[in-house]
Structure formats: C-alpha cells, structure tokens
N, C-alpha and C positions, 0 to 999 in steps of 0.2 A: 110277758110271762118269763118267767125264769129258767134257769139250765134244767132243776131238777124239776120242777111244776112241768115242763116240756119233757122230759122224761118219762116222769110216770105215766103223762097225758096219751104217748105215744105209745109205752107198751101196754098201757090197760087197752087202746083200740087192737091189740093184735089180740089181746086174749077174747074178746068181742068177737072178734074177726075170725078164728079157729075155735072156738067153742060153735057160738050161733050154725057153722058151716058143720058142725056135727047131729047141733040137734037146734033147730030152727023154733022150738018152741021157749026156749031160755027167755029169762029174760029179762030185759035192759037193766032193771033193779037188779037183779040178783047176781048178773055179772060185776056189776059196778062194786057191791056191796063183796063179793068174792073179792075184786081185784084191790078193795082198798086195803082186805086183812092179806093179801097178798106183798101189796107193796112196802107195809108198814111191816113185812118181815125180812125186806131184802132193802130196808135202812134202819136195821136195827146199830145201833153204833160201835159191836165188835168189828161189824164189817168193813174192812178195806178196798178187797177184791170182790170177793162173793157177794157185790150189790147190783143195781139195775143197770149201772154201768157196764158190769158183765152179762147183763141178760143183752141188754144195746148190743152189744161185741157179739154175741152169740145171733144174734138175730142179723145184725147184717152178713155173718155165714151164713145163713139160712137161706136170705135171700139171693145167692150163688149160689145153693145147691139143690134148693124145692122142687125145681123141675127133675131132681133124679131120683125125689125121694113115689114110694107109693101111697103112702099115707101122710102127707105133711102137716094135716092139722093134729095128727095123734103128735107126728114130732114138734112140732111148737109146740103144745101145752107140755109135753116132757120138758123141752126145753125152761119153760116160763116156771117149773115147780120143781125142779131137779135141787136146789138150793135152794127151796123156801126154806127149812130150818138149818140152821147154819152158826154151833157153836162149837169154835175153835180145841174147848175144852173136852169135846166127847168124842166119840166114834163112832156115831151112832147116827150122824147127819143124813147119812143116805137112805138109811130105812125110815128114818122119821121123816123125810120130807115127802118118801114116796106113799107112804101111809095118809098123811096129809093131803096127799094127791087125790089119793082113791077117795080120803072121808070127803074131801070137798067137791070131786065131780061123779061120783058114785048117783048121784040123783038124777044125775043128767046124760051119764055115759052108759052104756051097755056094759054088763059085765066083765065082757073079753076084752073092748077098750080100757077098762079101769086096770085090768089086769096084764095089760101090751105097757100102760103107762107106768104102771109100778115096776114092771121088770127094766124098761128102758132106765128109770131112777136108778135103781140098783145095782143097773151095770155102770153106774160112774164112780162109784168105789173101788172099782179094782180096772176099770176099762180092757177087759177082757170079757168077748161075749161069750166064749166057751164055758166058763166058768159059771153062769145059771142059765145054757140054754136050753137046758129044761121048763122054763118059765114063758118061753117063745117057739112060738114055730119056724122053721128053719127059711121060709119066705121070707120073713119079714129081719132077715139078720142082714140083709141090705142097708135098710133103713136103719137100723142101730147102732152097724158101721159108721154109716155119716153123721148119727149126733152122737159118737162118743169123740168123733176128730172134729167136729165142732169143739166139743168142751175140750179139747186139746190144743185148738188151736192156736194160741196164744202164743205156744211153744216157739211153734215156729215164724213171728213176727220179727220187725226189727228189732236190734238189739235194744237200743230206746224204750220200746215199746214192753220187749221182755223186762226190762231192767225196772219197768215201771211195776211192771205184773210182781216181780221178785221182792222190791219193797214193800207191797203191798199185802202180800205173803206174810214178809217177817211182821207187819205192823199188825197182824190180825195177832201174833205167835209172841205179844208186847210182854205176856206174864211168863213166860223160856228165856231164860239166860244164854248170852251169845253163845256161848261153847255149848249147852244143850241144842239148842238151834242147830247151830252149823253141823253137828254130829249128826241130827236128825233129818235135816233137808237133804244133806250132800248121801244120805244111805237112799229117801226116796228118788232123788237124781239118779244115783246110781241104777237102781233097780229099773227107771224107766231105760237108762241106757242099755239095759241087759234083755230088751224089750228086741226078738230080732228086725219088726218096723212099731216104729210110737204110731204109722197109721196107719190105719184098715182099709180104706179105697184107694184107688188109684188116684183120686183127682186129688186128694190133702197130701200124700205120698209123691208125687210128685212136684208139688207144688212149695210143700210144708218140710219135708223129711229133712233134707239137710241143714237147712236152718237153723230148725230146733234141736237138732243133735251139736252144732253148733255154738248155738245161747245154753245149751244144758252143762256143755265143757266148760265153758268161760265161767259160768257160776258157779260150778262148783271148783274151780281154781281161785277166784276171788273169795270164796268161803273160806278154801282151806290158808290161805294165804291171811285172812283178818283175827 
C-alpha cells in the first residue's frame, strides 16, 4: 500500500471512529462515501500544505491532547473539515468549509452539534475565540482553545519542519509575485507577533510559544532579506 493509499486509509477510519461515536446508526456506506468527497478535497492540487498531510499533523496533536478535551469527537470532525474547501485565491475558505460541514453531517448530527462545529470552523480564520463567541457557549471555549493551537501548531516545530510548512505556503501562493508575497506573509507574521500569546492553553503555551515566536522572526528576516 502506498504513502498516500495509507493515508487516506488511516484518516477516513477516524472520521468512522468520531462520527459512528456520535450517532451509532451511520452508516459504513455513507461514511465511506462522505469520506471519499472528503478526501478528494483535501488532494485537490493547489494544495501544498492544506492537504491530508496536515490533517495527519493535526491529528497526531489530537492524540496528546483528547483526554483534556470534553467533547473530542465534536473536535475531530472540526478538525477533519476545518480545510475541506481550500482556495488560495478567495477569502472565503472558512465559512465555506464550515458550511460544508453543517451540509454534510446535518443528517446525522443534532442541530447544536452542527452548530458547535461551524462555529469551531470559523474561528480558524482569525484564531481569536472572542471574536464569534456568541456562536458558543462559554463551557465549551476550552475545547476550542485546544483546536485552534492545534491548527497553530506548526508554528512552533522545528525549524526544519517550519521551513517545510513556509514552502509550502509560498507553493500554494505560485500565482503572487515574490515582492507581493513577501509584503503580504511578513504583515500576516507580523500581526501574529502582535498576538500577546499565538496560544490559548497552557499546555501548547508552554510547550510551543517560544519556538514559534522564534520560526516567525527568522521568516520574516529571510523574506525581507530575498
């Protein structure tokens, strides 16, 4: 079996695995047949970063943090559809993928979940929960802490590993001319700099913070420097 056949293989049994654990009557067809328009959107070929390799990454956070979450199958499937749509060229990635979310497990989730999972989407466009936490109740901003430093996590890996993330970035960014690029990455850098912590729990906060304040200076030194 190959890299990506083992890939795909491995995150359609988690969405198997947190779906079914919500509503136990799904089923086997109709997951499988969700997860293949799932997967054929997260290898669509703008993508560099934003593919299953990054849900893989997200997912092994997961599996370090589940036991502090209180709902973890609401956050994996957040997680597994937060970047189902995913083009470079719009702005609009976040509400469309969460829309998506809702159209697709609407059948099978309870209203409040449909709507826990869109709110969680929506706060990865700005990774500020304050800013729609009208859309959640104030219990569950625990949980939405830890998957927005999930999707942040990257930040604070090795520099290797960041440097890989940052390519990967620009390769999505193929149709932006360098000097557009580099104006426009080094303002979103910045702004995450101006962030007083890039993490909301203590455990990615300690673990992550200096790292990626770190990998974020070096980057934007090498940008402005090419």
């Amino acid at each position: 079996m190959n890299e990506v056949l083992q890939l795909k293989n491995e995150l359609g049994k988690g969405l198997q695995q947190h779906s079914s654990a919500l509503n136990n009557t799904i089923t086997p067809a109709a997951l499988e047949a969700l997860w293949q328009d799932i997967a054929m959107r997260y290898n669509e070929i703008q993508r560099a970063y934003h593919s299953l390799q990054h849900i893989r990454q997200l997912f092994g956070q997961f599996e370090q943090v589940k036991h502090h979450l209180n709902e973890p199958h609401i956050i994996a499937l957040a997680l597994l559809f937060h970047d189902s749509v995913y083009e470079p060229t719009r702005s609009d990635n976040e509400l469309k993928s969460a829309e998506y979310a809702v159209e697709s497990l609407s059948s099978y989730l309870s209203a409040e979940q449909c709507q826990y999972i869109y709110a969680l989407i929506m706060m990865t466009a700005s990774h500020q929960i304050g800013q729609i936490d009208e859309l959640i109740e104030p219990d569950k901003y625990s949980d939405a802490a830890y998957l927005l430093d999930m999707d942040l996590s990257i930040l604070g890996a090795s520099w290797s590993e960041y440097e890989q993330y940052a390519q990967a970035v620009r390769q999505e960014y193929a149709h932006i001319s360098n000097v557009d690029y580099h104006v426009g990455r080094v303002k979103v850098l910045k702004k995450l700099l101006g962030h007083p912590t890039l993490y909301l729990t203590d455990y990615y906060h300690s673990r992550l913070e200096e790292q990626a304040r770190e990998n974020i200076k070096r980057e934007i030194k090498i940008l402005r420097a090419s």
